[in-house]
C-alpha positions in Angstrom: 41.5 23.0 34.2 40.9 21.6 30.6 43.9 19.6 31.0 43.0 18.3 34.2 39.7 17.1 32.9 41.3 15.5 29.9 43.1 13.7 31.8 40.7 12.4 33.9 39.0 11.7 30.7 41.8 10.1 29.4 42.0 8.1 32.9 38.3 6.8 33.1 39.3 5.6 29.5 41.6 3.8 29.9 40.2 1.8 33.3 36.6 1.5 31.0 39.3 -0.4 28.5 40.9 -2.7 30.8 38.1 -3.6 33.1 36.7 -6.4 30.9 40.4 -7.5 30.8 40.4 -7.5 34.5 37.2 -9.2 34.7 38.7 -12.2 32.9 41.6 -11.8 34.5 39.9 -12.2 37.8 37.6 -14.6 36.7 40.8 -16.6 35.2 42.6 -16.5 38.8 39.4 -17.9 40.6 39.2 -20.7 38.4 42.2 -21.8 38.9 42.5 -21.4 42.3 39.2 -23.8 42.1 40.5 -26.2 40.5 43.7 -26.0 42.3 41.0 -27.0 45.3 39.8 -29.1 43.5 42.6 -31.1 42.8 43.8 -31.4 46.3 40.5 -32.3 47.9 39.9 -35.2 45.0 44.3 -36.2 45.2 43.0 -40.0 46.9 39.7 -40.5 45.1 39.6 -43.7 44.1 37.8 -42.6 40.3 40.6 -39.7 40.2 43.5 -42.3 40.6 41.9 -45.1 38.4 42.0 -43.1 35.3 45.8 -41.4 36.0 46.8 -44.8 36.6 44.9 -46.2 33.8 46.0 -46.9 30.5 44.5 -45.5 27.1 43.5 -48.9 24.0 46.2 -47.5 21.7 48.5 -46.3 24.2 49.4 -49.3 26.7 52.3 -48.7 27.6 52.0 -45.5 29.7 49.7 -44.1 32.2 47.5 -41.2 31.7 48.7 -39.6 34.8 52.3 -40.0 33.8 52.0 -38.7 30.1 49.5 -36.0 30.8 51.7 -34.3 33.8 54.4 -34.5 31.3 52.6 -32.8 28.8 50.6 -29.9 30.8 51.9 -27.1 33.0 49.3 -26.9 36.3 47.6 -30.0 36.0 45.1 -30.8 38.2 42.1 -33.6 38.5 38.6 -33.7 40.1 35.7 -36.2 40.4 31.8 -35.1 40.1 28.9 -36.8 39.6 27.2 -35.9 36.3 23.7 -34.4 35.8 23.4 -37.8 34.3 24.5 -39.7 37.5 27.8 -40.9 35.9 30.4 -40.2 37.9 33.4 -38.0 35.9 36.9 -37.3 36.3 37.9 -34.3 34.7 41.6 -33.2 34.1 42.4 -29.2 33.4 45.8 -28.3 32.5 47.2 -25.4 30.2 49.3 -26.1 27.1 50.1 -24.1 23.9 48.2 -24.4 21.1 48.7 -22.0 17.7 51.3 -20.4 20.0 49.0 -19.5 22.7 49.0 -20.9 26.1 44.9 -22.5 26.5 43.9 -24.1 29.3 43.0 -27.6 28.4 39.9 -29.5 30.4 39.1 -33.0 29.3 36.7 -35.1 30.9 36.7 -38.9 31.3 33.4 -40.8 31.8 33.5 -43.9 34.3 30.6 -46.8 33.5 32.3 -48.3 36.3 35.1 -48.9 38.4 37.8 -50.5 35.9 36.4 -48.5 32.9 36.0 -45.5 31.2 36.3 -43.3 28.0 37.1 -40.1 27.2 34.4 -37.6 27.1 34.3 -33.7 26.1 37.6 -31.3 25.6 37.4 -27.6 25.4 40.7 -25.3 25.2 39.5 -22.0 26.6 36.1 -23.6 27.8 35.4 -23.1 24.0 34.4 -27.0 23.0 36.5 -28.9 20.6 35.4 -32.4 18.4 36.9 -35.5 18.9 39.1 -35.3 15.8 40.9 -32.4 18.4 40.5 -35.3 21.1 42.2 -38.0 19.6 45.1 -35.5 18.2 45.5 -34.1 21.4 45.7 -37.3 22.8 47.9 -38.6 20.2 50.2 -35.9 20.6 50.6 -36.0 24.4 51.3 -39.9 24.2 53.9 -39.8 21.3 55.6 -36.7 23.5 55.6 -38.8 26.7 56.8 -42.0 25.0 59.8 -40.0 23.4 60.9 -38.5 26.4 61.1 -41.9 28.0 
């Protein structure tokens, strides 16, 4: 008997342990199934294919679709309007960073139709400066342009 209720001990445990795991876990899965959504519902939006066939000022020579598919496992894209009224295209895609696969979501502001800039990053939904913006995107571009 008092190894029977050890192990259910033991057993309540362990599932107490992993549930927050499998609450992120879960929570994980239905974000990426979102955006996965997401990313096929907003495929012809005419802001979504403006910036993945736009060009970055100090990289002209390659598309930010084309380099940032290259770069990032999963990638998907989505267009919302702001809080602010700006319309946004946001990217998400996972990547390794200090040898740990993050997901990646970056966010580029249109003013209008023919331009735009790029707004917040987070890895993790934690939110990174734009020192970690521009060496992310330096680092995509030079890997893109080298596999060319």
């Amino acid at each position: 008997m008092i190894r029977k209720n050890l192990f259910v001990l033991m057993l309540i445990l362990l599932l107490s342990g992993c549930s927050i795991e499998s609450e992120q876990a879960v929570k994980d899965i239905t974000t990426s199934v979102q955006d996965q959504l997401n990313n096929k519902r907003d495929q012809d939006n005419k802001n979504v294919l403006a910036v993945k066939g736009g060009e970055l000022q100090d990289y002209p020579d390659s598309t930010i679709g084309d380099a940032f598919t290259e770069f990032f496992r999963d990638p998907t894209w989505n267009n919302f309007k702001a809080d602010t009224g700006e319309n946004v295209v946001e990217f998400t895609g996972y990547m390794m960073y200090e040898n740990t696969t993050v997901k990646a979501r970056l966010q580029f502001v249109l003013s209008d139709e023919d331009f735009f800039e790029v707004g917040a990053l987070s890895f993790n939904d934690v939110p990174q400066n734009t020192l970690m913006t521009n060496s992310l995107l330096a680092k995509i571009f030079e890997n893109y342009e080298s596999s060319e």
